[in-house]
Chimera marker file (.cmm) of the C-alpha trace (Angstrom):
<marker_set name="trace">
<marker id="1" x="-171.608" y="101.599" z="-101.074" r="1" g="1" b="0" radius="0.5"/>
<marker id="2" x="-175.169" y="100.144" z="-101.517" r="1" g="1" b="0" radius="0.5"/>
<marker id="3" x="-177.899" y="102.380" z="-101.239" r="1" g="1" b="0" radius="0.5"/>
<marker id="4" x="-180.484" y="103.497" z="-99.069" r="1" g="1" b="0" radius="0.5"/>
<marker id="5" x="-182.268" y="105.189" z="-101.788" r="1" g="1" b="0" radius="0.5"/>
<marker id="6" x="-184.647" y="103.526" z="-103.834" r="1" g="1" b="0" radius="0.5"/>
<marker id="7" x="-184.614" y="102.684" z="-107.651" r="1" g="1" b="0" radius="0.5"/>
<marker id="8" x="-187.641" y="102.686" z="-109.905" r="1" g="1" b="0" radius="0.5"/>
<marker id="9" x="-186.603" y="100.222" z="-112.700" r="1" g="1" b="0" radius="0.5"/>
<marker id="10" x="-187.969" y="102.840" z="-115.292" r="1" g="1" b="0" radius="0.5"/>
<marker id="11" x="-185.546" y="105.700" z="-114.503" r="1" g="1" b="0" radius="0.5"/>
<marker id="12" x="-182.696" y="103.474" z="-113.115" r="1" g="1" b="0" radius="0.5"/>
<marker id="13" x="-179.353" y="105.798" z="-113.812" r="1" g="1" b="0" radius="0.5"/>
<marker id="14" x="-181.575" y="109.017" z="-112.799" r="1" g="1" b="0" radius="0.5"/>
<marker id="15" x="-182.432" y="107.648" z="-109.394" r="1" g="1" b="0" radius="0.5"/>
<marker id="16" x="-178.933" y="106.246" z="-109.055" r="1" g="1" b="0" radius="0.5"/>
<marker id="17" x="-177.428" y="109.697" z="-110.395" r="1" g="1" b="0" radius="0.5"/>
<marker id="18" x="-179.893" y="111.503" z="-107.848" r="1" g="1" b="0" radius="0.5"/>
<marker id="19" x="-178.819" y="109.344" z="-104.930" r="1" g="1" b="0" radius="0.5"/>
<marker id="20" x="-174.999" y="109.427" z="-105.642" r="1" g="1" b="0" radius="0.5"/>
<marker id="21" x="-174.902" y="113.235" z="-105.873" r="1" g="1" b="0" radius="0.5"/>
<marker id="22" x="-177.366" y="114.068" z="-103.178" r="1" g="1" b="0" radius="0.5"/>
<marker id="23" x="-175.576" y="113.105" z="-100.017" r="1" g="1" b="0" radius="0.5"/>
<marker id="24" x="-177.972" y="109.611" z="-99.821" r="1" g="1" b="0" radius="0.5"/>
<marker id="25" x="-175.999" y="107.316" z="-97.143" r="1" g="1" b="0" radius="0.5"/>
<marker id="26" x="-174.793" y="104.423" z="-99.377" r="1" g="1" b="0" radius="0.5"/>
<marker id="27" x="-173.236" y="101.480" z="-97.281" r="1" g="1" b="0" radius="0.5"/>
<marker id="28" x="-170.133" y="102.927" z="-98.526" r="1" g="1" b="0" radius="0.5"/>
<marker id="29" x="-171.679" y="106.366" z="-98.208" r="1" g="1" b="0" radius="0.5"/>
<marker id="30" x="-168.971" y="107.931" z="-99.991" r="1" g="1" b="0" radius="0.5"/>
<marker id="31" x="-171.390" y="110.738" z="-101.871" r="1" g="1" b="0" radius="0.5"/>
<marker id="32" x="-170.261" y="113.046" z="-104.265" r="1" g="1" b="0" radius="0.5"/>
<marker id="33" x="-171.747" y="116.247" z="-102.471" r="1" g="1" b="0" radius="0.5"/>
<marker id="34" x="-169.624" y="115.242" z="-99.323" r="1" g="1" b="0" radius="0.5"/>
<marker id="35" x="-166.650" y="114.537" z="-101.466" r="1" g="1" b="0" radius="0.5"/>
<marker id="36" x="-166.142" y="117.602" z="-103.420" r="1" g="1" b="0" radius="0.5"/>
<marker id="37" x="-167.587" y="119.687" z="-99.619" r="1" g="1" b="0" radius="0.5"/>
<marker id="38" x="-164.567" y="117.791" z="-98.315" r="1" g="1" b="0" radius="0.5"/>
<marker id="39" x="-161.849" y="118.986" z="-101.009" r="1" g="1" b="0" radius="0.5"/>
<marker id="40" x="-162.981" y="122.192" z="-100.969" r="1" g="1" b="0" radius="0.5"/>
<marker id="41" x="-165.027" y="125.043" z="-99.201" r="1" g="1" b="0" radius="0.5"/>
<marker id="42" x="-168.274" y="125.075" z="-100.517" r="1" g="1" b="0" radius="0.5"/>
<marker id="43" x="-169.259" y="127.523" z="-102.960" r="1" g="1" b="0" radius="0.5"/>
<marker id="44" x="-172.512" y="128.984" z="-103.939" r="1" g="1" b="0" radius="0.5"/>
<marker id="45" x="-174.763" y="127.626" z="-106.633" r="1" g="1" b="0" radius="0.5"/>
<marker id="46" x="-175.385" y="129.195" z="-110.194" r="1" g="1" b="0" radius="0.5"/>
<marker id="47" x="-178.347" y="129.016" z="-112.234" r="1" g="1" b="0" radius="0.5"/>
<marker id="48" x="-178.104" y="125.926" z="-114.393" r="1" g="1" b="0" radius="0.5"/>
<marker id="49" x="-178.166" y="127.372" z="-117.787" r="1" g="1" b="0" radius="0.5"/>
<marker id="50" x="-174.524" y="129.516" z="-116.392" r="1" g="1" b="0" radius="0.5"/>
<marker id="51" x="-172.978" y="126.003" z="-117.120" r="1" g="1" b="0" radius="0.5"/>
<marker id="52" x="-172.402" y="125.031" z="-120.585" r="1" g="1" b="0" radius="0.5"/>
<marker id="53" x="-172.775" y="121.876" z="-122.320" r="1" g="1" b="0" radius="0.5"/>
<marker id="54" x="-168.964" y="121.340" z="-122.320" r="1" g="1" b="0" radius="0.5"/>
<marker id="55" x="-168.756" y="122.128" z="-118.006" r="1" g="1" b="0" radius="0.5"/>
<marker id="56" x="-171.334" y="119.406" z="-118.258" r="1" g="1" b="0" radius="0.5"/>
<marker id="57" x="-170.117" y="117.460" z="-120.240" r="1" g="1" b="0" radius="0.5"/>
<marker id="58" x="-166.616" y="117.126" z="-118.068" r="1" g="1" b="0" radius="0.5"/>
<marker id="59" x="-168.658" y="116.828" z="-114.835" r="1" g="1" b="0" radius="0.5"/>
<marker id="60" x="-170.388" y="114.077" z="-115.536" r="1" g="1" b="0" radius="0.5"/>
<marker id="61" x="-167.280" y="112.344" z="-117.029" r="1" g="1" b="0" radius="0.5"/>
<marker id="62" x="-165.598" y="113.248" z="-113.253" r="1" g="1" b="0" radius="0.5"/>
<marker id="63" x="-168.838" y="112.030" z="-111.780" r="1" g="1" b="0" radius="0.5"/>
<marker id="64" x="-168.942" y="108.493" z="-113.524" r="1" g="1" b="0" radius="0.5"/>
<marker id="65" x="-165.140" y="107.547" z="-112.922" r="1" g="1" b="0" radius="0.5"/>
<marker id="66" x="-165.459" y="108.574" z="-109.319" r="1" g="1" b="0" radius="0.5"/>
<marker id="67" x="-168.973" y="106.645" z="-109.219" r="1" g="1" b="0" radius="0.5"/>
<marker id="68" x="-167.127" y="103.870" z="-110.867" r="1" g="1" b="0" radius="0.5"/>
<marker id="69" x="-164.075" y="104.187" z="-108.229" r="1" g="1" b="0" radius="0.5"/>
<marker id="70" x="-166.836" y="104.145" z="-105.469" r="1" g="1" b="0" radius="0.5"/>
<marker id="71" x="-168.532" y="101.212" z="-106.798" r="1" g="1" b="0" radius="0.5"/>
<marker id="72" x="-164.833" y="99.291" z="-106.757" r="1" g="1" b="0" radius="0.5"/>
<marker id="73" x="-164.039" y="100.523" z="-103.063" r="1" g="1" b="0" radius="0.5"/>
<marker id="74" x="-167.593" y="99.243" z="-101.909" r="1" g="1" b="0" radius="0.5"/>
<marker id="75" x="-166.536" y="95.897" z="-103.248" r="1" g="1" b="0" radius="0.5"/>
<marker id="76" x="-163.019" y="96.042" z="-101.174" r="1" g="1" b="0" radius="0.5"/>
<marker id="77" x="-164.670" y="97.506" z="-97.756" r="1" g="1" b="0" radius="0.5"/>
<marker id="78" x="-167.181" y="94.647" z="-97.795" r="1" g="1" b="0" radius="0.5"/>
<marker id="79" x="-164.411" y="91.924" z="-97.382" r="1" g="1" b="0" radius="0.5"/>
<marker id="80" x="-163.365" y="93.268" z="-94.607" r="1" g="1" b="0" radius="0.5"/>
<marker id="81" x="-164.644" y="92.061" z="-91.318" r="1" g="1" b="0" radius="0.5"/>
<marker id="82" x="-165.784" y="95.505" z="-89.461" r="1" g="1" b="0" radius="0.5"/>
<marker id="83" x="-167.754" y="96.354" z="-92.421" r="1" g="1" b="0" radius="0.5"/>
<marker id="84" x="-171.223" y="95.920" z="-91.316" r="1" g="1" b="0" radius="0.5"/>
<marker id="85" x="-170.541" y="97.700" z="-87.891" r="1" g="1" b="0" radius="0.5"/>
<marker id="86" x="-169.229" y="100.200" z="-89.168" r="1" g="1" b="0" radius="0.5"/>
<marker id="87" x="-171.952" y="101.061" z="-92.257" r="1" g="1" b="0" radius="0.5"/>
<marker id="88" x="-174.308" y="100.344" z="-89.341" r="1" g="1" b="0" radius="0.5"/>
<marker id="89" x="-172.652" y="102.983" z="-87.496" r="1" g="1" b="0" radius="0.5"/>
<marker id="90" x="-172.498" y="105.346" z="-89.588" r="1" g="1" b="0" radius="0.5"/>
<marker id="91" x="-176.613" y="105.274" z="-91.165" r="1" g="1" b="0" radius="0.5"/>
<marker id="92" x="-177.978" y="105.590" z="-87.798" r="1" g="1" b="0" radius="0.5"/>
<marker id="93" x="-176.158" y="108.914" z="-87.432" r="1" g="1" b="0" radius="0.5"/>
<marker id="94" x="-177.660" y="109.165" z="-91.358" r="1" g="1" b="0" radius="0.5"/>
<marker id="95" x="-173.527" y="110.323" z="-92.032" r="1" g="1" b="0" radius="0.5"/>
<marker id="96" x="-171.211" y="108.731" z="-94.783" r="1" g="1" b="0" radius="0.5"/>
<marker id="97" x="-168.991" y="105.988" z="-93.623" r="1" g="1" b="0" radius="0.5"/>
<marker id="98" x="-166.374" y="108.774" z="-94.537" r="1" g="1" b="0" radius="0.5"/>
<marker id="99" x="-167.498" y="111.485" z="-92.543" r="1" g="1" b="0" radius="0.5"/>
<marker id="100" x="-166.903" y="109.256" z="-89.496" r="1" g="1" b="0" radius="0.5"/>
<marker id="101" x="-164.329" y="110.783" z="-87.216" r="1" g="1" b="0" radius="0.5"/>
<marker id="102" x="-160.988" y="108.847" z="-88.260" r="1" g="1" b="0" radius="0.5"/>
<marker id="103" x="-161.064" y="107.216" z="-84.190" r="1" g="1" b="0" radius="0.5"/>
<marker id="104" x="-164.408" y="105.923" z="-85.431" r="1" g="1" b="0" radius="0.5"/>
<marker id="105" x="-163.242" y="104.510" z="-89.052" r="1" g="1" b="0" radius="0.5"/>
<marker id="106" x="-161.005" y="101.331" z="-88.558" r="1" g="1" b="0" radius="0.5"/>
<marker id="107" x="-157.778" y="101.004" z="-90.727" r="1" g="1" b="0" radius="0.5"/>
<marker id="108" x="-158.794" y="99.592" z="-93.698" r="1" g="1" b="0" radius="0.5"/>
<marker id="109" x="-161.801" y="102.396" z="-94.065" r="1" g="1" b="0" radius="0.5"/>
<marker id="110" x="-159.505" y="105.298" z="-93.644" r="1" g="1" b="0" radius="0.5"/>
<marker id="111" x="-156.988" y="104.017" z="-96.364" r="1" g="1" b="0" radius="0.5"/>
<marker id="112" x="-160.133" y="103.327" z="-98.483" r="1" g="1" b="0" radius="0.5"/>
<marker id="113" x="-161.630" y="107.078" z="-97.941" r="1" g="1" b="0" radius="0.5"/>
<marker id="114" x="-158.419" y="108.805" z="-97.959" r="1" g="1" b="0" radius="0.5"/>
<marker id="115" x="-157.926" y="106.494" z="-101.489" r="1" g="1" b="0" radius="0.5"/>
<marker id="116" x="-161.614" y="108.189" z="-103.027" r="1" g="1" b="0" radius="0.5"/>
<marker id="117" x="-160.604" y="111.541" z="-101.672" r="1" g="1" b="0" radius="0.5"/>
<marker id="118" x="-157.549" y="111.298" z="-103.713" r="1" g="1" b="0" radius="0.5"/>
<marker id="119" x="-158.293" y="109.662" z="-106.856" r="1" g="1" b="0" radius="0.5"/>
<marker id="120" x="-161.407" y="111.958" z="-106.974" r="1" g="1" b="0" radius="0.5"/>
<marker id="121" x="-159.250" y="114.988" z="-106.569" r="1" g="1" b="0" radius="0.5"/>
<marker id="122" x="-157.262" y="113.197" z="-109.587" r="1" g="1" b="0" radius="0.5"/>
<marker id="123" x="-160.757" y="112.880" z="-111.418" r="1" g="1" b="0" radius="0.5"/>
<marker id="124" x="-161.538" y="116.405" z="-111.430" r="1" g="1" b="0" radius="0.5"/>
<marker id="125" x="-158.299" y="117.466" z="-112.492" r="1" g="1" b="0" radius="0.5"/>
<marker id="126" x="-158.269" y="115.289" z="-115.263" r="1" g="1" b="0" radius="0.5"/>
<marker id="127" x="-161.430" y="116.474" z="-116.738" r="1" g="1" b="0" radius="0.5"/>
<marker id="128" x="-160.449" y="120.026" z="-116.750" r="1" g="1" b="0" radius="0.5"/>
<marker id="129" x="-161.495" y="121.491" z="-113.502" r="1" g="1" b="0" radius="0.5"/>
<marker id="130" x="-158.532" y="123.226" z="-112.155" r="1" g="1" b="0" radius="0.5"/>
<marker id="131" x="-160.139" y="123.679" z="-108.895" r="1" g="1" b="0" radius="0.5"/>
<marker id="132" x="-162.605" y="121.779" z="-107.192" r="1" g="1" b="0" radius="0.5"/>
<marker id="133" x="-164.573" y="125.131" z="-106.950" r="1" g="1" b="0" radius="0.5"/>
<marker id="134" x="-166.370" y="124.702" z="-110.277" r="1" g="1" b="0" radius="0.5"/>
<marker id="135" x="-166.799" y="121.054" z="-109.569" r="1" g="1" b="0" radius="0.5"/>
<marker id="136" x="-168.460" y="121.990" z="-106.072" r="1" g="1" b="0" radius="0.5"/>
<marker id="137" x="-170.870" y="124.619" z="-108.020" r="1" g="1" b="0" radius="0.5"/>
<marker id="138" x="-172.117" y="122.315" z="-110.195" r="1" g="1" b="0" radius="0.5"/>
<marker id="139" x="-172.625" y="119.487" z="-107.535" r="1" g="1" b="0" radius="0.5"/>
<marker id="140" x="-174.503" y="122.105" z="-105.607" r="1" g="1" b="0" radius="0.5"/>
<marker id="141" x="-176.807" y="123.757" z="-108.548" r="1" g="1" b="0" radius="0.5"/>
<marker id="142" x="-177.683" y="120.379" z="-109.891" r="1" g="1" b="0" radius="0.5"/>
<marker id="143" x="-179.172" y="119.349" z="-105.957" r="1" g="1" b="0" radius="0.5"/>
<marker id="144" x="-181.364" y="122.733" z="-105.824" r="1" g="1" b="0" radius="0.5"/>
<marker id="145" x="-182.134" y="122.602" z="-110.076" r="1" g="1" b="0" radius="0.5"/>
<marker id="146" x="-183.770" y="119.850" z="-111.298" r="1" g="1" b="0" radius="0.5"/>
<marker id="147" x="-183.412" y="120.820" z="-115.328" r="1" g="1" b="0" radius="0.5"/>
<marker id="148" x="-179.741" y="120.852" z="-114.501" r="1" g="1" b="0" radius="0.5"/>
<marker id="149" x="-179.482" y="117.539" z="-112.877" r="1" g="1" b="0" radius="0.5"/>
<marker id="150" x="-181.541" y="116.336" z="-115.904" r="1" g="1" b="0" radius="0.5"/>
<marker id="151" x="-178.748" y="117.670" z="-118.184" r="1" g="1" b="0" radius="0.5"/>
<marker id="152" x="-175.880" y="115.954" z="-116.550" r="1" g="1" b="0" radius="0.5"/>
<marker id="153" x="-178.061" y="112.826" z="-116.142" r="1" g="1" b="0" radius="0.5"/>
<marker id="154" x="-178.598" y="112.992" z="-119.731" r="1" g="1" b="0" radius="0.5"/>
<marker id="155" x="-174.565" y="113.374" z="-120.477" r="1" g="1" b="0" radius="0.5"/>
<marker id="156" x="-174.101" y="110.036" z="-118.556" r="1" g="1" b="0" radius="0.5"/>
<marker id="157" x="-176.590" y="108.437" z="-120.270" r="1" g="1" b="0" radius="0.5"/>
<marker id="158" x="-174.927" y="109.292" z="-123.063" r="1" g="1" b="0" radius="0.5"/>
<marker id="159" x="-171.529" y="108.516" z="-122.057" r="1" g="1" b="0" radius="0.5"/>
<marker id="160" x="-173.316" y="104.960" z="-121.339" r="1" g="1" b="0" radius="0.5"/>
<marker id="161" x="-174.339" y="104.379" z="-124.686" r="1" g="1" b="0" radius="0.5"/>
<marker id="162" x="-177.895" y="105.058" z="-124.129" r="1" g="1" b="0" radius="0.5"/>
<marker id="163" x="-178.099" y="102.013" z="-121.622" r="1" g="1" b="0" radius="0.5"/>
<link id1="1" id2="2" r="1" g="1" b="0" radius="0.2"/>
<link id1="2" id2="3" r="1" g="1" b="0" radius="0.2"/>
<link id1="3" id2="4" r="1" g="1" b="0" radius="0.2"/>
<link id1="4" id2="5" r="1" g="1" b="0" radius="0.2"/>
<link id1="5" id2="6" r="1" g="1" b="0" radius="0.2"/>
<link id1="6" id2="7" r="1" g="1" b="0" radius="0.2"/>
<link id1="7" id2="8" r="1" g="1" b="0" radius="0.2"/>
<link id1="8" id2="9" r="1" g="1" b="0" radius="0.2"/>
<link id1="9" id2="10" r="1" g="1" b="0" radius="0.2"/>
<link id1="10" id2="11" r="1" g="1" b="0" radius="0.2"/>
<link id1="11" id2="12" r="1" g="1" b="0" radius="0.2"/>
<link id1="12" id2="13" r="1" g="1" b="0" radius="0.2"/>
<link id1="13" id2="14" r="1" g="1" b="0" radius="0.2"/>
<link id1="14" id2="15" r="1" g="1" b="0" radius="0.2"/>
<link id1="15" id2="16" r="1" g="1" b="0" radius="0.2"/>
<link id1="16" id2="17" r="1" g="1" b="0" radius="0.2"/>
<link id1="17" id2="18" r="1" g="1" b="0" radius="0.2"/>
<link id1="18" id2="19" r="1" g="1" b="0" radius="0.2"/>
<link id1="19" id2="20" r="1" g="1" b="0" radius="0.2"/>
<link id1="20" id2="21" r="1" g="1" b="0" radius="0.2"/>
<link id1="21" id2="22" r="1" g="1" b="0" radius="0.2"/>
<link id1="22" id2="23" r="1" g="1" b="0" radius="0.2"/>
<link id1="23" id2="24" r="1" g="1" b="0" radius="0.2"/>
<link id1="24" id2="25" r="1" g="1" b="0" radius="0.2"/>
<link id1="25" id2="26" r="1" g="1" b="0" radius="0.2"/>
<link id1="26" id2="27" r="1" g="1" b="0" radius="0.2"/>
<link id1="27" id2="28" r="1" g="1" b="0" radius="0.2"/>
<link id1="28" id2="29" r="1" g="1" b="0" radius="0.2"/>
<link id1="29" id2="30" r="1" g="1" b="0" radius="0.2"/>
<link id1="30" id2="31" r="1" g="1" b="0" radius="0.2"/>
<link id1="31" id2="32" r="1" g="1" b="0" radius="0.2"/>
<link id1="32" id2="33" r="1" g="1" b="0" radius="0.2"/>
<link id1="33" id2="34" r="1" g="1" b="0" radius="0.2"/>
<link id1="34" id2="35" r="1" g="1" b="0" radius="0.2"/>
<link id1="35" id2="36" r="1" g="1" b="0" radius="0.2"/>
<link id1="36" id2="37" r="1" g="1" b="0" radius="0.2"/>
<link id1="37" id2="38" r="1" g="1" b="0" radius="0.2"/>
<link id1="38" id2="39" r="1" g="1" b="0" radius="0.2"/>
<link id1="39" id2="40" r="1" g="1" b="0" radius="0.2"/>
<link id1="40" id2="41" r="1" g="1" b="0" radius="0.2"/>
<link id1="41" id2="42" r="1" g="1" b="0" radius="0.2"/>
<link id1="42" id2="43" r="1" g="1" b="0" radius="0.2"/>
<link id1="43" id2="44" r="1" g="1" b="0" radius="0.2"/>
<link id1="44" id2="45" r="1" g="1" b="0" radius="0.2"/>
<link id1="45" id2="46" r="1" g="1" b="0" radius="0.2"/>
<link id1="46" id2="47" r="1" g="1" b="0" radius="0.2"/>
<link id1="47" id2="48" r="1" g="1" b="0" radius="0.2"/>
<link id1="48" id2="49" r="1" g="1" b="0" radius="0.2"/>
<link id1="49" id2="50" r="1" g="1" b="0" radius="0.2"/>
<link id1="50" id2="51" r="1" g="1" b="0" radius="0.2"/>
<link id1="51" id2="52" r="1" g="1" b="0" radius="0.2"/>
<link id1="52" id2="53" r="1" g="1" b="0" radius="0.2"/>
<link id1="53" id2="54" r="1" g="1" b="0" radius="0.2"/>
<link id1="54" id2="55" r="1" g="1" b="0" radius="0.2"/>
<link id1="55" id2="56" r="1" g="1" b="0" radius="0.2"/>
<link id1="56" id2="57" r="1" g="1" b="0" radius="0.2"/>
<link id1="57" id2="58" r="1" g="1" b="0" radius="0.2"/>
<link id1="58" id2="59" r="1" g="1" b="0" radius="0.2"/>
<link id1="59" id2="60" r="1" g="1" b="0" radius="0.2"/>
<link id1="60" id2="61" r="1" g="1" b="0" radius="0.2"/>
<link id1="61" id2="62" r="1" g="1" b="0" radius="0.2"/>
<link id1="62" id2="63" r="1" g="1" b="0" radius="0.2"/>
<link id1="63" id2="64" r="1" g="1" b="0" radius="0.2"/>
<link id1="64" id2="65" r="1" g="1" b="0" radius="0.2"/>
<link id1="65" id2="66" r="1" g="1" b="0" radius="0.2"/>
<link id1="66" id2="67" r="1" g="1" b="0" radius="0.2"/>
<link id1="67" id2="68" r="1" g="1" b="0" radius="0.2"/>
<link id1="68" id2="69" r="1" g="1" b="0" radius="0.2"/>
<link id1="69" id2="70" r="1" g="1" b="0" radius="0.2"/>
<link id1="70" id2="71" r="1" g="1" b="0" radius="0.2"/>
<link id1="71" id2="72" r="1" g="1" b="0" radius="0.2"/>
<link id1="72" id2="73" r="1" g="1" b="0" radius="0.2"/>
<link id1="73" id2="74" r="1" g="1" b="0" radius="0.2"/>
<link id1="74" id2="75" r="1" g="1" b="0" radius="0.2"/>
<link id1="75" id2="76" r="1" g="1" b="0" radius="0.2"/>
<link id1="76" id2="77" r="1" g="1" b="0" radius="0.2"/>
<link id1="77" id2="78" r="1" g="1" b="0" radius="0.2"/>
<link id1="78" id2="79" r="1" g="1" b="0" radius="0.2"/>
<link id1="79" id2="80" r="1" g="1" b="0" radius="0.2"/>
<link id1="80" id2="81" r="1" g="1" b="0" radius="0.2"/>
<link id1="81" id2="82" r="1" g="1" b="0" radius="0.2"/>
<link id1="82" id2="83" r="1" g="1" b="0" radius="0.2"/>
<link id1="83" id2="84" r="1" g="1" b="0" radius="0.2"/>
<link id1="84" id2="85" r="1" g="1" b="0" radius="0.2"/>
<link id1="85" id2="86" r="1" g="1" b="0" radius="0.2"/>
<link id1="86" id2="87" r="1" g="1" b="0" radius="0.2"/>
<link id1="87" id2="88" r="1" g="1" b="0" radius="0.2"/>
<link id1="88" id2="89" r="1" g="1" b="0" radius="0.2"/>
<link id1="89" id2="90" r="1" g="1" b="0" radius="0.2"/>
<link id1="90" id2="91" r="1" g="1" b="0" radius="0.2"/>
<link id1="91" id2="92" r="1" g="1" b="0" radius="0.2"/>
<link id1="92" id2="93" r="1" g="1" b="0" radius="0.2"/>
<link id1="93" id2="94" r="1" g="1" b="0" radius="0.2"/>
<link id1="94" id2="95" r="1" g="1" b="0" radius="0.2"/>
<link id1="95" id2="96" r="1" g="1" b="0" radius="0.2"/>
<link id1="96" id2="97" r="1" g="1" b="0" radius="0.2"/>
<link id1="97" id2="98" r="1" g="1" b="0" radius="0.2"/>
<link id1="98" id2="99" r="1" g="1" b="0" radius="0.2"/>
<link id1="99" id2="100" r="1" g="1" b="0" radius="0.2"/>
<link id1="100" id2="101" r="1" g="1" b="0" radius="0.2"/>
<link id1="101" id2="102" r="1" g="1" b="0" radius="0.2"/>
<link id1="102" id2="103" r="1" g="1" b="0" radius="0.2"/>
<link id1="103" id2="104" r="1" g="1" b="0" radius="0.2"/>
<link id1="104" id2="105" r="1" g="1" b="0" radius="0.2"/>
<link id1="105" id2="106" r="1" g="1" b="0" radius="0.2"/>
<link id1="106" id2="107" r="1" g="1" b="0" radius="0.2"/>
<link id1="107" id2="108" r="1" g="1" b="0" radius="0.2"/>
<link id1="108" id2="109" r="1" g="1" b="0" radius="0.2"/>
<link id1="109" id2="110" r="1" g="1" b="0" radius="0.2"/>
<link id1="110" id2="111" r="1" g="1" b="0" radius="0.2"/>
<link id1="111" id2="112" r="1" g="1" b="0" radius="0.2"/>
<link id1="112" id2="113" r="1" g="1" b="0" radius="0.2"/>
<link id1="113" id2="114" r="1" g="1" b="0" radius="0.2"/>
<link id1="114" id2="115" r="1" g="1" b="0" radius="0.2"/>
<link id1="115" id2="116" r="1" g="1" b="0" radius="0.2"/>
<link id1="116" id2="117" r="1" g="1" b="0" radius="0.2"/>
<link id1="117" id2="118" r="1" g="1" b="0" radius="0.2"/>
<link id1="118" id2="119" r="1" g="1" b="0" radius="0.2"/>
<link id1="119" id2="120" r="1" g="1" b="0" radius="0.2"/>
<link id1="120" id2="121" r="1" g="1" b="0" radius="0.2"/>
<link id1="121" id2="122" r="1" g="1" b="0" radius="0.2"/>
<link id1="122" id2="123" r="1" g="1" b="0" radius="0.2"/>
<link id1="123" id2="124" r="1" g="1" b="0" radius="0.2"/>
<link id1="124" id2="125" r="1" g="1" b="0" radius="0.2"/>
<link id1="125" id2="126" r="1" g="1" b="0" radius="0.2"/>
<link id1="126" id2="127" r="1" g="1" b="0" radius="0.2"/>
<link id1="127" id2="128" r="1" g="1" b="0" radius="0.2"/>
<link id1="128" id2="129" r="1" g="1" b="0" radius="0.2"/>
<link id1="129" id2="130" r="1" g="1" b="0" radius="0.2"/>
<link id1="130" id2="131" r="1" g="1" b="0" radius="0.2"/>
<link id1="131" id2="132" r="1" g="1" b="0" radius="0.2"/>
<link id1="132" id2="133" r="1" g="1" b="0" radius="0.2"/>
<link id1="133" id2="134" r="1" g="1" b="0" radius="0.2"/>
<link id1="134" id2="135" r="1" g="1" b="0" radius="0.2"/>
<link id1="135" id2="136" r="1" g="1" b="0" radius="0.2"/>
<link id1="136" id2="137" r="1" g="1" b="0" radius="0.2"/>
<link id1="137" id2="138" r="1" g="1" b="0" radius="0.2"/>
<link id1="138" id2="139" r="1" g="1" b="0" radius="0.2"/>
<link id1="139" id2="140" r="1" g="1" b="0" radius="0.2"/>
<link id1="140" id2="141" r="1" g="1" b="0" radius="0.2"/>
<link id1="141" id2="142" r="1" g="1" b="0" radius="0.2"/>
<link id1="142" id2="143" r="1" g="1" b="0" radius="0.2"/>
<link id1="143" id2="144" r="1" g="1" b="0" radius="0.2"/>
<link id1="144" id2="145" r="1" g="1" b="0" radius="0.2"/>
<link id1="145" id2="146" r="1" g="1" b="0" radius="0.2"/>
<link id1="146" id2="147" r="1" g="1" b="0" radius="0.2"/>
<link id1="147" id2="148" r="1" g="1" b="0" radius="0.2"/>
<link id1="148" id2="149" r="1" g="1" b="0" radius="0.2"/>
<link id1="149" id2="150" r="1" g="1" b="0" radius="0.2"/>
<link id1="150" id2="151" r="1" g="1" b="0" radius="0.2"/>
<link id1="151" id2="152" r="1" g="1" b="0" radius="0.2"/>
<link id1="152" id2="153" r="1" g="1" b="0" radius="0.2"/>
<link id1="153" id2="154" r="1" g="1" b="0" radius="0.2"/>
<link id1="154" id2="155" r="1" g="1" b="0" radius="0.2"/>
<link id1="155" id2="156" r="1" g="1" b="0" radius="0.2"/>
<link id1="156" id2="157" r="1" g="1" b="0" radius="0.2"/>
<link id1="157" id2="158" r="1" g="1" b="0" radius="0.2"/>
<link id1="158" id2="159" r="1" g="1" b="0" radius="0.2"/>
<link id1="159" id2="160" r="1" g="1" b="0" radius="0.2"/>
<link id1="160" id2="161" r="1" g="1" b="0" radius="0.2"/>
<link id1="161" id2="162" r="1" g="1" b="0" radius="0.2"/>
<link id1="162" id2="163" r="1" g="1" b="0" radius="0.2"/>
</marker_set>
């Protein structure tokens, strides 16, 4: 939860929106791709323009509260005292602090995964995915379709107000 990626100040949210759904290891490196991979079987991608504006529209709603869910739990990890081994740990094997086997995650990370896992699941469902598979299929297209990504980015920037 902190990110390895890089931000050009120019194109802030689409270099933040790039890193959180590509699998980048944040500090926290809970990533969307390895969220939604780990909630459900992953599916094959689609041509952007099969999605329509309102499929968007709900994933990047799902997106932003999990992103803003993530950004909270990053906040709560880092008060803990194995923090910074553990993040350590887990970006030299270039792996999510969640994707750690649950021997390798102390206590307080695998109540803060299994937490994300959960309220992400809860995320989904609330924005009218009934399954994660649709979810998945867009996380997937938008990493291999560039015009896609650029229409969910778009949809967040939107939900932001324009900021």
């Amino acid at each position: 939860i902190g990110y390895r990626c890089k931000f050009k100040k120019f194109n802030r949210v689409m270099n933040r929106w790039q890193c959180f759904a590509s699998k980048c290891v944040g500090l926290m490196g809970f990533s969307l791709l390895t969220l939604t991979m780990t909630l459900l079987d992953a599916p094959s991608a689609r041509a952007q323009d099969q999605f329509s504006d309102d499929q968007i529209s709900r994933y990047a709603m799902a997106a932003e509260a999990i992103e803003t869910k993530r950004d909270e739990l990053l906040r709560r990890a880092k008060n803990h005292q194995g923090w910074a081994s553990v993040a350590r740990q887990a970006e030299s094997r270039n792996v999510a602090v969640c994707e750690l086997s649950p021997n390798e995650q102390p206590e307080f990370l695998r109540g803060l995964c299994g937490e994300l896992f959960n309220y992400s699941e809860q995320a989904i469902r609330r924005n009218g995915f009934p399954s994660n598979r649709e979810f998945n299929q867009l996380t997937q297209a938008q990493q291999q379709n560039g015009q896609l990504q650029r229409r969910i980015q778009e949809k967040i920037v939107q939900m932001r107000g324009g900021r």
